[in-house]
CHARMM-style PDB file with segment names, atoms N, HN, CA, C and O in Angstrom:
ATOM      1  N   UNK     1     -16.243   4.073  -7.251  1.00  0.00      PROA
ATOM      2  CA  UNK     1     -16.611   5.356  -7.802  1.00  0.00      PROA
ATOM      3  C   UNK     1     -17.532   6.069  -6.829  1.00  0.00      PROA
ATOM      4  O   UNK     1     -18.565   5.548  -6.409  1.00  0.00      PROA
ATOM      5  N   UNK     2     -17.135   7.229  -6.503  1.00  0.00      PROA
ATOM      6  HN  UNK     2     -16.296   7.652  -6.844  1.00  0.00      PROA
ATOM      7  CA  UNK     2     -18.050   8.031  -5.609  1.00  0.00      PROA
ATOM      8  C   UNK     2     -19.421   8.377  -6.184  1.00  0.00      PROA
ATOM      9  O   UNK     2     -19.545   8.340  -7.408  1.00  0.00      PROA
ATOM     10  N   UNK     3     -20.525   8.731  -5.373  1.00  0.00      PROA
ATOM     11  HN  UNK     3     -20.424   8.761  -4.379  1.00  0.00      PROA
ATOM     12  CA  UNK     3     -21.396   9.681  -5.522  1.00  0.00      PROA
ATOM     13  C   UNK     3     -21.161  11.193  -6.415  1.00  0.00      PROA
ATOM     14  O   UNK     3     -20.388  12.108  -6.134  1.00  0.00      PROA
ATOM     15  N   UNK     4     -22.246  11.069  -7.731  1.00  0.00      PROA
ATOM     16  HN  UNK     4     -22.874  10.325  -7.959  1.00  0.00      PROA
ATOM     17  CA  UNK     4     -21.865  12.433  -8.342  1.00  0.00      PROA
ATOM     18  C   UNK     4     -22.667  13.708  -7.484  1.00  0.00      PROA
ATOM     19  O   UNK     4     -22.634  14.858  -7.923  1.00  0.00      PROA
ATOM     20  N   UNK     5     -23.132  13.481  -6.661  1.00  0.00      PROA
ATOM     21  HN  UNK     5     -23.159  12.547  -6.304  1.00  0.00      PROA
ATOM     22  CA  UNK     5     -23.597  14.104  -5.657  1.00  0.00      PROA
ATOM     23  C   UNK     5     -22.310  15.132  -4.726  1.00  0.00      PROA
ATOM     24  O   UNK     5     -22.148  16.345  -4.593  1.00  0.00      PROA
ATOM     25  N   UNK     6     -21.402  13.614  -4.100  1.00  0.00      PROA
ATOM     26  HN  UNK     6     -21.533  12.629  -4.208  1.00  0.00      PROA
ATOM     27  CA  UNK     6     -20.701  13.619  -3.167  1.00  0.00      PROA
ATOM     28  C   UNK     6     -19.717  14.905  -4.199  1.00  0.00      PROA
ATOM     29  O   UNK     6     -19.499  16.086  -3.931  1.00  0.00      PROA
ATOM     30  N   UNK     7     -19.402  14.302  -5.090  1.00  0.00      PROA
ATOM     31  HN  UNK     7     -19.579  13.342  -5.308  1.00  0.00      PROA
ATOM     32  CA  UNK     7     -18.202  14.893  -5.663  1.00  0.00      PROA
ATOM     33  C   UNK     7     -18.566  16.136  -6.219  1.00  0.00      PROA
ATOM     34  O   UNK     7     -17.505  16.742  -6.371  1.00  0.00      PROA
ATOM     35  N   UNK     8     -19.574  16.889  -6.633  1.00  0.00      PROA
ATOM     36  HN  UNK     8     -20.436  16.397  -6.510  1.00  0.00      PROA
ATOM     37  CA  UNK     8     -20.383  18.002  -7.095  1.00  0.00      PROA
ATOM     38  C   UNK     8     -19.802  19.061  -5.318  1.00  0.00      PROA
ATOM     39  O   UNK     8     -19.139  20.071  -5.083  1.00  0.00      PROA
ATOM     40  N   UNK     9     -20.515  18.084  -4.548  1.00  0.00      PROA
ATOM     41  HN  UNK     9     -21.054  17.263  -4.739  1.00  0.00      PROA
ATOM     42  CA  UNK     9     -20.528  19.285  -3.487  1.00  0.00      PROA
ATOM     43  C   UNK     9     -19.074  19.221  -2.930  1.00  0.00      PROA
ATOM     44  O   UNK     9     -18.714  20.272  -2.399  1.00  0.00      PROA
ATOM     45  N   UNK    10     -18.103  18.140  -2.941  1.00  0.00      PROA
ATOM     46  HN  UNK    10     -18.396  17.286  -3.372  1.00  0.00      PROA
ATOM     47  CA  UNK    10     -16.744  18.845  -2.541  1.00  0.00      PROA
ATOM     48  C   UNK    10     -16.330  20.015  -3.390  1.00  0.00      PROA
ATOM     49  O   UNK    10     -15.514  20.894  -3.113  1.00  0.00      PROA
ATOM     50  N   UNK    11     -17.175  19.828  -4.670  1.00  0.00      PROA
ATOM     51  HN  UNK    11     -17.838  19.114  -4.896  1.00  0.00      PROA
ATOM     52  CA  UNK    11     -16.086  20.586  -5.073  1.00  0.00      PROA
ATOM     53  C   UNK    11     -16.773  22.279  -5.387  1.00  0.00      PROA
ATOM     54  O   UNK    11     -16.172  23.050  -6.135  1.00  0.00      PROA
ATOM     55  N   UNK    12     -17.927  22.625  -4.780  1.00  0.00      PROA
ATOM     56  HN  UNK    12     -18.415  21.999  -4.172  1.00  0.00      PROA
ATOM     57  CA  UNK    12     -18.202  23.769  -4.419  1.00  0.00      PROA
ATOM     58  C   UNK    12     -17.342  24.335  -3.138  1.00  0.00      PROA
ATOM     59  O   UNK    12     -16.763  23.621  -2.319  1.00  0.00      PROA
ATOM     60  N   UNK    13     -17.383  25.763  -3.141  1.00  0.00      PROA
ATOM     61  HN  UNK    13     -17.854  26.343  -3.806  1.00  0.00      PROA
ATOM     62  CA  UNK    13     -16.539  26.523  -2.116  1.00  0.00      PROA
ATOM     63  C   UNK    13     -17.268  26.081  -1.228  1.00  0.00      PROA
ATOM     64  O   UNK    13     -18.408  25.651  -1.399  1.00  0.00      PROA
ATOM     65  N   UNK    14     -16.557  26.159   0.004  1.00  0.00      PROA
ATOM     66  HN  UNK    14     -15.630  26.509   0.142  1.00  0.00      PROA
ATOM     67  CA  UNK    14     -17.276  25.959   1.678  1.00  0.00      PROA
ATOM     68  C   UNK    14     -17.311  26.895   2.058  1.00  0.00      PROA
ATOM     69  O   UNK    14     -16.533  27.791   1.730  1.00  0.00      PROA
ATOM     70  N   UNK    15     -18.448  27.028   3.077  1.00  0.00      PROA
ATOM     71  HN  UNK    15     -19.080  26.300   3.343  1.00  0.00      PROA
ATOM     72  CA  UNK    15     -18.985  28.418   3.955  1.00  0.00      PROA
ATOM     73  C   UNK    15     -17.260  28.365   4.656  1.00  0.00      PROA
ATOM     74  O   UNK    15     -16.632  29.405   4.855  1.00  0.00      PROA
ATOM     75  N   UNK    16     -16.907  27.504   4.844  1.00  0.00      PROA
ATOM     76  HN  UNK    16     -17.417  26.659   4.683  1.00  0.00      PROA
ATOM     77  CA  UNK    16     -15.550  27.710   6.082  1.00  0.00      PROA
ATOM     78  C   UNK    16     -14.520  27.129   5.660  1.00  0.00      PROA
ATOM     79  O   UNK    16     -14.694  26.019   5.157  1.00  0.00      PROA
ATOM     80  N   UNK    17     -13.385  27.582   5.714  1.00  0.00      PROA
ATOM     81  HN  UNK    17     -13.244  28.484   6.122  1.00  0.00      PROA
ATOM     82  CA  UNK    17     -12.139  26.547   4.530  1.00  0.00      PROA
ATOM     83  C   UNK    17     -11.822  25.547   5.584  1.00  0.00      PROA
ATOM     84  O   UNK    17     -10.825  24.912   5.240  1.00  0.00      PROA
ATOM     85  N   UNK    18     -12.164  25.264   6.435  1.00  0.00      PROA
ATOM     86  HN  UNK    18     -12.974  25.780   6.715  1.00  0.00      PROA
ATOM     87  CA  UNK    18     -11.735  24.135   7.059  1.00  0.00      PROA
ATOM     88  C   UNK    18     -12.888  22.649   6.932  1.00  0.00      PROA
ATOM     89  O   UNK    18     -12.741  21.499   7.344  1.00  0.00      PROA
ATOM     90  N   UNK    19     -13.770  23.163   6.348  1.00  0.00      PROA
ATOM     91  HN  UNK    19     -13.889  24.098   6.014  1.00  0.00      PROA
ATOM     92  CA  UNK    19     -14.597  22.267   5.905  1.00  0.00      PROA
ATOM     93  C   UNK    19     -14.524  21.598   4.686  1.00  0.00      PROA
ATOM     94  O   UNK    19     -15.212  20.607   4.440  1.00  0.00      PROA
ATOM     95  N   UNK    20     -13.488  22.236   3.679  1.00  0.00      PROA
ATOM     96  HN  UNK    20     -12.930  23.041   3.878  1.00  0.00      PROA
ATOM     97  CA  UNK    20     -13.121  21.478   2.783  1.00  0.00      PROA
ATOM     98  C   UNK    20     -12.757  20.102   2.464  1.00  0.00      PROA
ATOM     99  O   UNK    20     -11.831  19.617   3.114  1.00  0.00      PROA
ATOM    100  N   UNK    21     -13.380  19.327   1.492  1.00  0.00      PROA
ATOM    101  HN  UNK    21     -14.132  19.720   0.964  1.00  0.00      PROA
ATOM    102  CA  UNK    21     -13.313  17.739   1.417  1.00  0.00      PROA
ATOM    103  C   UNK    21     -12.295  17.437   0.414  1.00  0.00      PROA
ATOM    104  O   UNK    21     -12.617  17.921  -0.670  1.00  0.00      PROA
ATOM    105  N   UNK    22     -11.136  16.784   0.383  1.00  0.00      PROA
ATOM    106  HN  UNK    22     -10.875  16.390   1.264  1.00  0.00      PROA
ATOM    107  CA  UNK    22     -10.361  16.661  -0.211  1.00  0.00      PROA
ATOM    108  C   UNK    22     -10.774  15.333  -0.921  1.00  0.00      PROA
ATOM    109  O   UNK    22     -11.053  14.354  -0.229  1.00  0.00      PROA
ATOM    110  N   UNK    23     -10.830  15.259  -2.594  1.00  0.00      PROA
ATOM    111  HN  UNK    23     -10.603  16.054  -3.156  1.00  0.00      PROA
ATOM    112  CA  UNK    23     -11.551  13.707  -2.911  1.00  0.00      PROA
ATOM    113  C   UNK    23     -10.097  13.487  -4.347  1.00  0.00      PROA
ATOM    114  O   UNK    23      -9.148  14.239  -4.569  1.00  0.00      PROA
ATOM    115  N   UNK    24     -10.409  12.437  -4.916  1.00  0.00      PROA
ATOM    116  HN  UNK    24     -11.180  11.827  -4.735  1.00  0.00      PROA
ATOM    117  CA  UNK    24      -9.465  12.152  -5.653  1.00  0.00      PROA
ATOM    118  C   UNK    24      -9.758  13.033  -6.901  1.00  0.00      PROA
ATOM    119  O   UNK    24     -10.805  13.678  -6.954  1.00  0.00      PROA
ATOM    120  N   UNK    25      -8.811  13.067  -7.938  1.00  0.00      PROA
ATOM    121  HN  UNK    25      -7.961  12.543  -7.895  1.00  0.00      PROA
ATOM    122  CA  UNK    25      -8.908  14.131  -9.204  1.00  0.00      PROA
ATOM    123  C   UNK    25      -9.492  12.983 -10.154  1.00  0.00      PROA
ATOM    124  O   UNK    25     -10.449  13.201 -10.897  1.00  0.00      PROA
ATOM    125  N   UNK    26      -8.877  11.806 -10.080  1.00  0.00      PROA
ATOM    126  HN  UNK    26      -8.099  11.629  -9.476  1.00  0.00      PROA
ATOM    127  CA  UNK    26      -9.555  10.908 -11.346  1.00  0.00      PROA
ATOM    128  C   UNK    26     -10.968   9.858 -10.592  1.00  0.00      PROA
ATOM    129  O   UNK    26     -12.078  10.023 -11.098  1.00  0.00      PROA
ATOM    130  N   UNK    27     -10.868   9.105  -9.727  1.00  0.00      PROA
ATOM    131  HN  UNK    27      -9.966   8.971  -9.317  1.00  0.00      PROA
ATOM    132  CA  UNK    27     -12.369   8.528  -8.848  1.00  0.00      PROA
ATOM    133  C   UNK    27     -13.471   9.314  -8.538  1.00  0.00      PROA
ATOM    134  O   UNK    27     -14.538   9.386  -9.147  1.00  0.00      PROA
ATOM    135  N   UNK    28     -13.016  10.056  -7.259  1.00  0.00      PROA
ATOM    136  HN  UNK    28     -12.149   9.998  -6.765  1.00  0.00      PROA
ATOM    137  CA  UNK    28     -13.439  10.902  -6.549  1.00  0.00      PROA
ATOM    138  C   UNK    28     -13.645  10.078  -5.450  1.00  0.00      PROA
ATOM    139  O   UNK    28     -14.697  10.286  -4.847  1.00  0.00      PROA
ATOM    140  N   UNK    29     -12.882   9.147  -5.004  1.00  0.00      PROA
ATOM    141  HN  UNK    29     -12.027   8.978  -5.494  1.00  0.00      PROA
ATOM    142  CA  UNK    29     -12.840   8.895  -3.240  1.00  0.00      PROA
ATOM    143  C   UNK    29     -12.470   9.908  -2.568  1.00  0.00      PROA
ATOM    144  O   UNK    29     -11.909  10.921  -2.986  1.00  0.00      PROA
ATOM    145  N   UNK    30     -12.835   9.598  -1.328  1.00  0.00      PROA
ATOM    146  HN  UNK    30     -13.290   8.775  -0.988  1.00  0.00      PROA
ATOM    147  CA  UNK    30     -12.506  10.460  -0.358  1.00  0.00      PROA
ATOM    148  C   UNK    30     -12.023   9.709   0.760  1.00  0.00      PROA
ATOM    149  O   UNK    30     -11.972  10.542   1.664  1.00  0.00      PROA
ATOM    150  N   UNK    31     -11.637   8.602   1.216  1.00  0.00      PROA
ATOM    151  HN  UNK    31     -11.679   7.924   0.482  1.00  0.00      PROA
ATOM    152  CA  UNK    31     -10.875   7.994   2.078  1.00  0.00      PROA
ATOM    153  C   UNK    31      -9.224   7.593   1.136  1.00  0.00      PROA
ATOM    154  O   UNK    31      -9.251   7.532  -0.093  1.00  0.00      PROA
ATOM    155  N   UNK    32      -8.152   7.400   1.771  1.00  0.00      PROA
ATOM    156  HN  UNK    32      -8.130   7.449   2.770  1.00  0.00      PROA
ATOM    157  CA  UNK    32      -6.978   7.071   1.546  1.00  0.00      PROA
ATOM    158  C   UNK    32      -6.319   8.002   0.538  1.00  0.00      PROA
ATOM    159  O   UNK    32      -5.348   7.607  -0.107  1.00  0.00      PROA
ATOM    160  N   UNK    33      -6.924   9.488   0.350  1.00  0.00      PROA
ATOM    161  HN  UNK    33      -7.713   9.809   0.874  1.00  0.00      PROA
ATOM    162  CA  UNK    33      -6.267  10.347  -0.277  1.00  0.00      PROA
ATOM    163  C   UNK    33      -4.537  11.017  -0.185  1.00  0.00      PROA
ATOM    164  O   UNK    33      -4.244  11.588   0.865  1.00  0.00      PROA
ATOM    165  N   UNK    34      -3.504  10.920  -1.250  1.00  0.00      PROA
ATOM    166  HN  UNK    34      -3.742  10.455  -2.103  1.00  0.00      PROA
ATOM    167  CA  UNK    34      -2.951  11.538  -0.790  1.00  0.00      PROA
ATOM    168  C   UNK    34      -2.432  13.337  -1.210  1.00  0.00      PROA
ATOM    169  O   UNK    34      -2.391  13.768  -2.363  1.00  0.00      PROA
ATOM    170  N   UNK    35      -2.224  13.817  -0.467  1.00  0.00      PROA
ATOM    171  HN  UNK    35      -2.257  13.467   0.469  1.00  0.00      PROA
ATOM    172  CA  UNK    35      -2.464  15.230  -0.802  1.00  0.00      PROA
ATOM    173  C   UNK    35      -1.092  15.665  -1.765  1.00  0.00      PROA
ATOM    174  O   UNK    35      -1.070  16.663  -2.485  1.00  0.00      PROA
ATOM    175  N   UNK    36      -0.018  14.739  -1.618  1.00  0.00      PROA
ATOM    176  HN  UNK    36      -0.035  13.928  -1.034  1.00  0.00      PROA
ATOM    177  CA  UNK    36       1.345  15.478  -2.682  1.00  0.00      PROA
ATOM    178  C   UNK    36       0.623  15.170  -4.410  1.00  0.00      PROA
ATOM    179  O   UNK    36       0.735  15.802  -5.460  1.00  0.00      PROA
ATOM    180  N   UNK    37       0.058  14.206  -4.134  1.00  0.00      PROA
ATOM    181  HN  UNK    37      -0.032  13.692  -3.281  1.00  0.00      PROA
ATOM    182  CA  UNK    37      -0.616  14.260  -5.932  1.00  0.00      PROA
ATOM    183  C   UNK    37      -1.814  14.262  -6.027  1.00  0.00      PROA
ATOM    184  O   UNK    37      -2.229  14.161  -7.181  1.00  0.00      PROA
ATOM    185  N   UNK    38      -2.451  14.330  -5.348  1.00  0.00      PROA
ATOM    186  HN  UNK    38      -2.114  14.412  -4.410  1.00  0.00      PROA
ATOM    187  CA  UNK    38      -4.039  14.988  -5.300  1.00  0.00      PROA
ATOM    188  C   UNK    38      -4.997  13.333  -5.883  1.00  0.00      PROA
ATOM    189  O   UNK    38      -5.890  13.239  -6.725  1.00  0.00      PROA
ATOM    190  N   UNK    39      -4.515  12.526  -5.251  1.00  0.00      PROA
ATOM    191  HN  UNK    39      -3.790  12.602  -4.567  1.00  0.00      PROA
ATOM    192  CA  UNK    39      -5.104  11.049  -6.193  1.00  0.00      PROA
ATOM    193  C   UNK    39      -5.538   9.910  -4.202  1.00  0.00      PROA
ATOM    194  O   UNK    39      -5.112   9.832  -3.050  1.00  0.00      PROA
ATOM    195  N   UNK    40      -6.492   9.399  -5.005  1.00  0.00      PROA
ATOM    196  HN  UNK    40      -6.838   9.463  -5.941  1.00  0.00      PROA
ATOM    197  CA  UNK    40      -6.200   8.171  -3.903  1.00  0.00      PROA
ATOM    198  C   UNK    40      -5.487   7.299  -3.900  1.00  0.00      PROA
ATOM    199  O   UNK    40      -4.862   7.356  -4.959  1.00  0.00      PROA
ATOM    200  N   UNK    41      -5.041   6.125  -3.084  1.00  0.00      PROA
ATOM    201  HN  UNK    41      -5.549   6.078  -2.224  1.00  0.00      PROA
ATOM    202  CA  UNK    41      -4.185   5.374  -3.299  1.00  0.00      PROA
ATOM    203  C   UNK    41      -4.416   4.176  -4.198  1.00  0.00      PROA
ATOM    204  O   UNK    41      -3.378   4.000  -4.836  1.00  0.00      PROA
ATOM    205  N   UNK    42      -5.422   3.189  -4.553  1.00  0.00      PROA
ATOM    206  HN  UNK    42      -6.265   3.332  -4.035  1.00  0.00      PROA
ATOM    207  CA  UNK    42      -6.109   2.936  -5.506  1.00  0.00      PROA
ATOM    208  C   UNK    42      -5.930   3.536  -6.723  1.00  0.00      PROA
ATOM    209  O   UNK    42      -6.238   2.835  -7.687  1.00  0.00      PROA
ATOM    210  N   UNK    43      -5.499   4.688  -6.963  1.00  0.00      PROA
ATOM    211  HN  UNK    43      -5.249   5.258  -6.181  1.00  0.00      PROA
ATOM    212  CA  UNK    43      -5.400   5.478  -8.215  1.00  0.00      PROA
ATOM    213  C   UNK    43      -3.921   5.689  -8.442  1.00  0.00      PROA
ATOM    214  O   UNK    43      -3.494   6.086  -9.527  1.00  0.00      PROA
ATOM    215  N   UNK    44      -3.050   5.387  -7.283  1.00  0.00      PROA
ATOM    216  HN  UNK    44      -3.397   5.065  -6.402  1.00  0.00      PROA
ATOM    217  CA  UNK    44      -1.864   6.126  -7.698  1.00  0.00      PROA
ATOM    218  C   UNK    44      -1.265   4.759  -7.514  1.00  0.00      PROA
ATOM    219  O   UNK    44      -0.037   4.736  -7.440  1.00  0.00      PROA
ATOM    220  N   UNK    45      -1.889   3.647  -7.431  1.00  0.00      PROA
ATOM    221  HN  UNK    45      -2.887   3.666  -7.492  1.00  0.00      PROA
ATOM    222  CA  UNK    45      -1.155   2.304  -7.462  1.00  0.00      PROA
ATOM    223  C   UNK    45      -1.082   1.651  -8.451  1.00  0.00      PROA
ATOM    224  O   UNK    45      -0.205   0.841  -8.753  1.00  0.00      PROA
ATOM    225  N   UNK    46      -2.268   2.047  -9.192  1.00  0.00      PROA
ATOM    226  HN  UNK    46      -2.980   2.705  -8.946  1.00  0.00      PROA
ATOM    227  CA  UNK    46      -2.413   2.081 -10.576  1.00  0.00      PROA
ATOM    228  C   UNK    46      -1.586   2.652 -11.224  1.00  0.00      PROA
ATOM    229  O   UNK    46      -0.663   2.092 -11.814  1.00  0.00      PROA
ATOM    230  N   UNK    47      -1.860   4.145 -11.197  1.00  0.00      PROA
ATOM    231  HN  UNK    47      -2.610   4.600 -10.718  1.00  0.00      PROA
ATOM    232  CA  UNK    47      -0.853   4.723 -11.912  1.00  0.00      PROA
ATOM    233  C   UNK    47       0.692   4.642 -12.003  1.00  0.00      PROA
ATOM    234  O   UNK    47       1.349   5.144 -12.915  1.00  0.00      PROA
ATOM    235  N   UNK    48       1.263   3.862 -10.815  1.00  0.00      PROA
ATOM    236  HN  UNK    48       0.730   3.455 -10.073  1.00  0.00      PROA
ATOM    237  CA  UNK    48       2.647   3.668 -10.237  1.00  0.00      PROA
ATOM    238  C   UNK    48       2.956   2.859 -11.594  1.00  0.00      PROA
ATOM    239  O   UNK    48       3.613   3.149 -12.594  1.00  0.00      PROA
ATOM    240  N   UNK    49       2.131   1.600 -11.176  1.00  0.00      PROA
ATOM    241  HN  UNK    49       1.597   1.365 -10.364  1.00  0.00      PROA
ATOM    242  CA  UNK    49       2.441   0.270 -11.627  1.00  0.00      PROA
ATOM    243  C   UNK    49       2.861   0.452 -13.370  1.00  0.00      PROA
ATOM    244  O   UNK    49       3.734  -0.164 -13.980  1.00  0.00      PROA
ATOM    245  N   UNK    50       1.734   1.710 -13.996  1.00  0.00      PROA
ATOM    246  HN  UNK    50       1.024   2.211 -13.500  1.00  0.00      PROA
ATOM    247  CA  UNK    50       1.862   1.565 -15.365  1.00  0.00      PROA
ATOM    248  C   UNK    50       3.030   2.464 -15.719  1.00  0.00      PROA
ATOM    249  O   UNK    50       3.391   2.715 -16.869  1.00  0.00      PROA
ATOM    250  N   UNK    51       3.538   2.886 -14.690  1.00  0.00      PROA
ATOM    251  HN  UNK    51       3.245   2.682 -13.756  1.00  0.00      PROA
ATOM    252  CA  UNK    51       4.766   4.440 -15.257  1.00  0.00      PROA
ATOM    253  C   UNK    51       4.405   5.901 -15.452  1.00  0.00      PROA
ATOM    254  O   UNK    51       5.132   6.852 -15.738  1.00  0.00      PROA
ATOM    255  N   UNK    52       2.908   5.832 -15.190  1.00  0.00      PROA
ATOM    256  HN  UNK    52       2.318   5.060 -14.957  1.00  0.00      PROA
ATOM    257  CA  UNK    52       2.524   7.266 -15.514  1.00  0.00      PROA
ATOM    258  C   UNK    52       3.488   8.450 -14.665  1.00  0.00      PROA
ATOM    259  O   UNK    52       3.922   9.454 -15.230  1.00  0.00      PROA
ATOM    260  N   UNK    53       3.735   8.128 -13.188  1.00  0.00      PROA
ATOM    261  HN  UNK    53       3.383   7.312 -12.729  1.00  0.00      PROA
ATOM    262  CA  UNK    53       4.052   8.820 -11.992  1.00  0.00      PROA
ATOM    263  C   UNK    53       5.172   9.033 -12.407  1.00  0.00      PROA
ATOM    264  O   UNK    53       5.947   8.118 -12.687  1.00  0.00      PROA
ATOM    265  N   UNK    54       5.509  10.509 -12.541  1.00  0.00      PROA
ATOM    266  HN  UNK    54       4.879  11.252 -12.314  1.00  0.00      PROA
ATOM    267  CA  UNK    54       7.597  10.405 -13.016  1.00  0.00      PROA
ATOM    268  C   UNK    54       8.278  10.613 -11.483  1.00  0.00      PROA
ATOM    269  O   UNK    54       7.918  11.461 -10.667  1.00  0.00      PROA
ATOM    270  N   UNK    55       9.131   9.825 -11.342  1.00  0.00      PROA
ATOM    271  HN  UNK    55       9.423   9.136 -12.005  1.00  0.00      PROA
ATOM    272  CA  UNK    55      10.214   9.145 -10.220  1.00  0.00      PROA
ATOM    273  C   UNK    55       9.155   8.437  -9.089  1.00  0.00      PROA
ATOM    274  O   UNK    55       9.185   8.499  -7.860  1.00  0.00      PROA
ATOM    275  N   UNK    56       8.437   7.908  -9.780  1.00  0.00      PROA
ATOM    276  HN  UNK    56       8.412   7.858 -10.778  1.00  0.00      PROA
ATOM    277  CA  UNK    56       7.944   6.379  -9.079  1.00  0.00      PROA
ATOM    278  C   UNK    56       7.464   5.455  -9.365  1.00  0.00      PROA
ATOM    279  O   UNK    56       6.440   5.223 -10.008  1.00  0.00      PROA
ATOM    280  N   UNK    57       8.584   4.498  -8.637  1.00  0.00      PROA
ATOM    281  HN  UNK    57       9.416   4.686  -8.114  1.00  0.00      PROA
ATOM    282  CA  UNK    57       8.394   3.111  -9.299  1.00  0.00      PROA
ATOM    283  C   UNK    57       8.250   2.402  -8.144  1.00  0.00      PROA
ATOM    284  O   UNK    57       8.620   2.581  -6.984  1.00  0.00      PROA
ATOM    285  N   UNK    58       7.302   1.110  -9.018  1.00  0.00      PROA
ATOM    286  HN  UNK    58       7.002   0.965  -9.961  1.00  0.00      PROA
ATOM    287  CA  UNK    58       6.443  -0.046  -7.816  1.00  0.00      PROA
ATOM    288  C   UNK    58       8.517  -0.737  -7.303  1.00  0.00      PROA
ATOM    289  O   UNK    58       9.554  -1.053  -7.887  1.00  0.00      PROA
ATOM    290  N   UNK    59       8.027  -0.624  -6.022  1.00  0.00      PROA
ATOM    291  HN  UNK    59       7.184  -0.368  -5.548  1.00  0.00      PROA
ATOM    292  CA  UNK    59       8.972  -0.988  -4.734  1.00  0.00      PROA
ATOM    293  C   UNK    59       8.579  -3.188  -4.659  1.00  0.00      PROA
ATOM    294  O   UNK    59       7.707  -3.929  -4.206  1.00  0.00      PROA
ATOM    295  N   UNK    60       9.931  -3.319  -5.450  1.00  0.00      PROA
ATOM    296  HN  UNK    60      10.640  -2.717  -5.818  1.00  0.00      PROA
ATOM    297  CA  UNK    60      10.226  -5.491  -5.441  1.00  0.00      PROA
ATOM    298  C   UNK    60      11.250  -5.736  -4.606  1.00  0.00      PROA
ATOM    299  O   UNK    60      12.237  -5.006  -4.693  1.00  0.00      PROA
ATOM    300  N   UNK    61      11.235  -6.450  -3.958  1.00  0.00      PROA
ATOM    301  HN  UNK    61      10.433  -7.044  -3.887  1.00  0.00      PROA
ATOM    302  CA  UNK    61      12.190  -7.080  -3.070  1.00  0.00      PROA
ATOM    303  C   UNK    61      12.585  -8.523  -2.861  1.00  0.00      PROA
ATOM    304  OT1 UNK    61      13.442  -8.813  -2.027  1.00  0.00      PROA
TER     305      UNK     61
END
């Protein structure tokens, strides 16, 4: 779980849009984010596993 600090100030506007911090919608990490569902991977492995994600499913071989 991130800093409610950390996650307060991503999510104010930035003086510069390239300074924008992209963090997760349900944690709020900010490493291993991915940007098509706005989640970290930790979160969306989770979410895979239980069915939440519609057209994705955990990959067995």
């Amino acid at each position: 779980m991130a800093r409610k600090a950390l996650i307060k100030k991503a999510n104010s506007k930035p003086k510069f849009s390239t300074r924008k911090i992209n963090r997760c919608k349900i944690c709020g990490r900010g490493h291993g984010y991915s940007r098509e569902f706005q989640i970290c991977r930790i979160c969306f492995r989770e979410l895979a596993s239980q069915g939440m994600l519609p057209g994705i499913k955990k990959a067995s071989w």
